[in-house]
C-alpha positions in Angstrom: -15.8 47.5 55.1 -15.3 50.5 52.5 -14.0 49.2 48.9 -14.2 51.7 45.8 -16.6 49.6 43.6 -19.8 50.4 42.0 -22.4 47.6 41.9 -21.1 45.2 44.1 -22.2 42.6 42.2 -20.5 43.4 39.0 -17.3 43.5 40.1 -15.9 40.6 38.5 -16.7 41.9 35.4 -15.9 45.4 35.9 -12.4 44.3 37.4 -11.5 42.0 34.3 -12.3 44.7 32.2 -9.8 46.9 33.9 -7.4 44.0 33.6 -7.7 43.9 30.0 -6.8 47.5 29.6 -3.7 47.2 31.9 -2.6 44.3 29.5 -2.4 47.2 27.1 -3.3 44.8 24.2 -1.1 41.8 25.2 -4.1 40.1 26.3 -8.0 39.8 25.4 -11.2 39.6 26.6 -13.1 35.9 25.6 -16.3 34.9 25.9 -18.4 36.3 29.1 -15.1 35.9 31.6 -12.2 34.8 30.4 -8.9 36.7 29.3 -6.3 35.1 26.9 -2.9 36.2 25.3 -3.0 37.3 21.8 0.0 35.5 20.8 -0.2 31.8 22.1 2.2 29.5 19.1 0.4 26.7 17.1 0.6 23.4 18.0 1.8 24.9 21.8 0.6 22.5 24.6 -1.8 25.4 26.2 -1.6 26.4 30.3 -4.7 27.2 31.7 -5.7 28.3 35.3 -8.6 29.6 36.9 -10.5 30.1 40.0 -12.6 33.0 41.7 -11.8 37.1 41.4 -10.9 38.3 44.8 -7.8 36.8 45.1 -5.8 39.8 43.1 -3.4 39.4 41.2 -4.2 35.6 40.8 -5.3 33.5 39.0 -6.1 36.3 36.2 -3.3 37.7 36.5 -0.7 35.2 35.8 -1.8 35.1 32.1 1.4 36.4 30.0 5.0 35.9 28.9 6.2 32.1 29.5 3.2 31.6 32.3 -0.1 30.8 31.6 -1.6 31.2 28.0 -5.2 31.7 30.1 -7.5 32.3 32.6 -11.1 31.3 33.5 -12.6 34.1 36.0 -15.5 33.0 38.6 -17.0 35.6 40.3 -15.7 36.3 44.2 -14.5 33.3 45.7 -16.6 31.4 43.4 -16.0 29.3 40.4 -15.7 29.6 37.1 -18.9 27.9 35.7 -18.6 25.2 33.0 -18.8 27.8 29.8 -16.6 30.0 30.9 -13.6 27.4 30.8 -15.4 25.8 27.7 -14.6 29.2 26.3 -11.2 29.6 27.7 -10.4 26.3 26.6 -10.8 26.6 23.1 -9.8 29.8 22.9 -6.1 29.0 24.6 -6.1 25.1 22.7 -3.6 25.1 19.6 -4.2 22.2 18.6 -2.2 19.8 21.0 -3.6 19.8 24.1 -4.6 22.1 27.3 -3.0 21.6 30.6 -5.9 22.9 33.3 -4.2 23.8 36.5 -6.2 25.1 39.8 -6.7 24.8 43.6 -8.2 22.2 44.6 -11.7 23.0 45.7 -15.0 21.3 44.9 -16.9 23.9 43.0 -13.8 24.2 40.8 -13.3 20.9 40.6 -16.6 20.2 39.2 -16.9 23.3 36.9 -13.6 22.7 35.1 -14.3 18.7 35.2 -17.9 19.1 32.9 -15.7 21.9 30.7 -13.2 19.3 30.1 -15.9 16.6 29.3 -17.4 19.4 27.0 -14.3 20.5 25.5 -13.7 17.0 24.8 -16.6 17.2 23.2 -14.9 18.9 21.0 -11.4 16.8 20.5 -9.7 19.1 22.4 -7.7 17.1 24.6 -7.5 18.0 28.2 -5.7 16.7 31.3 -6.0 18.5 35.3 -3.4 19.0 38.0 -4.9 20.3 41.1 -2.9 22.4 42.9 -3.1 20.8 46.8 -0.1 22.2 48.4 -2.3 23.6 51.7 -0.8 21.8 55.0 -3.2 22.0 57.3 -6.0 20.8 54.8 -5.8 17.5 55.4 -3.5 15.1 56.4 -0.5 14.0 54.3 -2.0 10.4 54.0 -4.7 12.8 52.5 -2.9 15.1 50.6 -4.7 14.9 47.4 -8.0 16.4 49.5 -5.7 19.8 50.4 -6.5 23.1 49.2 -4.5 25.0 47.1 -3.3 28.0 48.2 0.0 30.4 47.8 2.0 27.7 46.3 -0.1 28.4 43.2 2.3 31.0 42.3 5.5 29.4 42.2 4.0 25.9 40.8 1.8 28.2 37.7 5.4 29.7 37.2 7.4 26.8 36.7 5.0 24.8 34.6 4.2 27.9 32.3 8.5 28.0 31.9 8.0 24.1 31.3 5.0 24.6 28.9 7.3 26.6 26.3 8.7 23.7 25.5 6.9 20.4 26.3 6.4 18.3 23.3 3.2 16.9 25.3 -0.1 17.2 27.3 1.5 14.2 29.1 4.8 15.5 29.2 3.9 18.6 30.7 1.0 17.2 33.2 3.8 14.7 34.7 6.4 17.9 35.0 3.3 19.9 37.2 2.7 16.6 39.2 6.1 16.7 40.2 6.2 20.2 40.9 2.9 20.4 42.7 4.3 17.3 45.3 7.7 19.4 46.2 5.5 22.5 47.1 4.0 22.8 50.6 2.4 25.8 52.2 0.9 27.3 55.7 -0.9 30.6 56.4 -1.9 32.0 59.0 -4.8 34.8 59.5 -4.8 37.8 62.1 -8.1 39.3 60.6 -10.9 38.6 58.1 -11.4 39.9 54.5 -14.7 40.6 53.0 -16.9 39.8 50.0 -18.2 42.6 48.3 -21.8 41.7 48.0 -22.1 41.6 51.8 -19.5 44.0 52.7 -19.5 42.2 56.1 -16.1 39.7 57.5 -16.3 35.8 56.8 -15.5 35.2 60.2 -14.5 36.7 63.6 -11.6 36.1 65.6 -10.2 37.6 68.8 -7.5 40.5 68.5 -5.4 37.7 70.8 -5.6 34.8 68.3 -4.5 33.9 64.8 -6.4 31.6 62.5 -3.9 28.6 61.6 -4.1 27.3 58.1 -7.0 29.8 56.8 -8.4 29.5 53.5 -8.4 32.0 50.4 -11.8 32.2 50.0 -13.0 33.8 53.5 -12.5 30.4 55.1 -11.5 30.9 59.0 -8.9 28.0 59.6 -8.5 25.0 61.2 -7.8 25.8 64.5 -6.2 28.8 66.8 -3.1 29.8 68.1 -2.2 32.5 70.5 -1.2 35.9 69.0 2.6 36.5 68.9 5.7 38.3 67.7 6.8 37.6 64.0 10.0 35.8 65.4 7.7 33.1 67.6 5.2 32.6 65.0 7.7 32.0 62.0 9.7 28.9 63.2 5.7 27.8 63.6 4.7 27.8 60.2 8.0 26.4 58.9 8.0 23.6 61.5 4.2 22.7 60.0 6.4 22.4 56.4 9.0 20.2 57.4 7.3 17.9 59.0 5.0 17.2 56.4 8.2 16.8 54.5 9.1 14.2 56.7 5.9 12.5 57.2 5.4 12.1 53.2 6.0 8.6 52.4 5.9 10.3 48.3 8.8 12.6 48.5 12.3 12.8 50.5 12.5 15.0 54.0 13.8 18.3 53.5 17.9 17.9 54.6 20.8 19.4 54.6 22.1 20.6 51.1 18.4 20.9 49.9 17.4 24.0 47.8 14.1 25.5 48.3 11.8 28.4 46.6 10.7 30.9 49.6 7.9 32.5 49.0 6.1 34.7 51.6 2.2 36.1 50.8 0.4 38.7 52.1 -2.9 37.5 52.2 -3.9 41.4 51.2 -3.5 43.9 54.5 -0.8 42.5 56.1 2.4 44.7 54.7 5.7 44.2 53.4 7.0 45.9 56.6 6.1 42.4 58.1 6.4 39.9 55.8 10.3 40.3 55.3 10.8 40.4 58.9 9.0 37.0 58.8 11.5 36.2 56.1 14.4 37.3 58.0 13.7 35.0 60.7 13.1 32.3 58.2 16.4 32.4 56.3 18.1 32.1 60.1 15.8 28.9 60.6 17.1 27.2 56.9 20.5 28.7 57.3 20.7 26.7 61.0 18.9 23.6 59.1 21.9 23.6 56.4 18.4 24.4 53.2 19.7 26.4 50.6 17.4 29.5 49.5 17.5 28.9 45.7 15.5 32.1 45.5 12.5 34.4 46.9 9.4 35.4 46.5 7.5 38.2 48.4 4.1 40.0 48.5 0.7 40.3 48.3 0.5 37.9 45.3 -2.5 35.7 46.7 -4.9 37.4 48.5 -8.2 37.4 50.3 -9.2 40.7 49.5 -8.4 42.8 53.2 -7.5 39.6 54.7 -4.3 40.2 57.3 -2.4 37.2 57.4 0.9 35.4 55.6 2.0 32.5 54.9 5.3 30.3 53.8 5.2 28.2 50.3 8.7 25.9 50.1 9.1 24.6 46.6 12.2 22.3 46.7 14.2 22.0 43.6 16.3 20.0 41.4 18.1 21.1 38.3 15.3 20.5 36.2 12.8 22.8 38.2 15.7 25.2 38.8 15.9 25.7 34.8 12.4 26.6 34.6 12.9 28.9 37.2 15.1 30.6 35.4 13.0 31.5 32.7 11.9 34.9 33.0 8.4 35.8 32.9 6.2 38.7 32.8 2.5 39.5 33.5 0.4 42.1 34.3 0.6 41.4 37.6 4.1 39.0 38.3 7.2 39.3 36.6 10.2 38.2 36.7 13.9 38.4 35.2 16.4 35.7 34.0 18.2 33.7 36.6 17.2 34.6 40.0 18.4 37.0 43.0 21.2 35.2 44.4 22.6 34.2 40.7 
């Protein structure tokens, strides 16, 4: 697979450089891997996120205006290791405590759980949310064990809006708890991405099959479906979502008179062409099941480098997620204005 690099196994470093200069000065470079706003308020309870390059424009790329105050960068699809979010950490904490928020997989789990112990070390206080909002994962009874996938982007948005403000680690850990339980996602793959170093697919799958519930890292799925048109296959994925809805003995089902964050992901090839008529067919299926769209996200926002696929995040909302909502943001890579589309 061709990719305009140079050493394949520099570009993590060579790609966060270039991120720094496309911050323009808003952001710096910390430490070996690790990029951090320049202008983060004492005594501020500090976001940070992290996770593997490859997945442009997250996780790195949600560092900025009322989202996360930093990022730890692994290399592709690979964790950061324990210095690298030692180094984030105290460069982000301000002296009242640092909110780590990531997907849930086990190489990030333990890399950010021994720089906590280390950072703590250090009396920097630290508390984790992992972001599990992946479906097909694991069962709901087992929903702490999901991955964490597209939802990252709404649930990083609304807790960096909350973070402006919390007047705790606790406060604000409780407000992405509640926030990571109304989010739920499904993806779907049609076709493999590719790590650089190998320049070779992480799986194979037949032109008449799609890869339900595939991972961001290269990971295939859990199962197969058959290949269809974007009208067949949407009602699929959003079927998956509401019934986990229902099957959640933690949360309410998704009813009539709900409102719900949409957003749709390219999982890097796939194009806008066909996410929105994805989305199309999606508003139809809430319109008919009486969900309100709140508002709506769409793009290539979470991605497995040439990956073709999408998926469906659902965030439901109250008034107290829909205010942080409406906080605009703005990053390098997502930004967004006050209120929302349809307000």
């Amino acid at each position: 697979m061709k990719k305009l690099i140079n050493d394949p196994l520099n570009v993590a470093d060579e790609l966060m450089a270039g991120l720094i200069e496309a911050y323009n000065g808003e952001c710096s470079l910390v430490g070996r891997r690790s990029i951090v706003k320049n202008d983060i308020p004492d005594n501020k309870v500090a976001l940070l996120v992290g996770g593997g390059a490859g997945h442009e424009p997250i996780y790195h790329g949600l560092v900025g205006r009322n989202l996360a105050d930093g990022a730890a960068c692994g290399d592709v699809f690979a964790a950061p290791s324990p210095d690298i979010v030692l180094e984030a950490t105290e460069a982000v904490n301000k002296g009242n405590g640092v909110l780590y928020l990531y997907g849930n997989y086990a190489g990030d789990v333990m890399n950010f759980d021994i720089g906590a112990e280390d950072a703590e070390d250090e009396d920097i206080e630290v508390k984790t949310v992992l972001i599990c909002d992946d479906v097909c994962s694991a069962p709901v009874t087992q929903k702490h064990d999901r991955r964490g996938v597209a939802g990252l982007v709404p649930i990083v948005k609304l807790v960096g809006a909350a973070s402006q403000t919390a007047g705790s680690l606790d406060e604000l850990a409780a407000f992405a708890e509640k926030t990571n339980l109304q989010t739920r996602s499904v993806g779907v793959s049609m076709s493999p991405g590719s790590i650089p170093a190998t320049g070779k697919p992480t799986f194979e799958l037949d032109d008449d099959k799609v890869g339900l519930g595939m991972g961001i890292h290269g990971e295939q799925g859990v199962g197969e479906i058959p290949m269809t048109t974007a009208d067949e296959l949407t009602p699929q994925i959003i079927d998956l979502i509401f019934q986990d809805f229902d099957d959640d003995t933690d949360v309410e089902a998704l009813t009539e008179g709900d409102e719900v964050i949409v957003f749709v992901n390219s999982l890097g090839s796939t194009t806008m062409m066909e996410l929105l008529i994805c989305l199309r067919k999606a508003k139809e299926i809430l319109n008919e099941r009486g969900i309100k769209v709140y508002d709506v996200l769409t793009g290539p926002l979470v991605t497995c480098q040439e990956m073709s696929g999408i998926s469906f995040s659902f965030t439901r909302v109250d008034d107290e997620l829909k205010a942080a909502w409406d906080m605009p943001c703005q990053s390098n890579c997502f930004s967004k204005m006050e209120g929302r589309y349809g307000g």
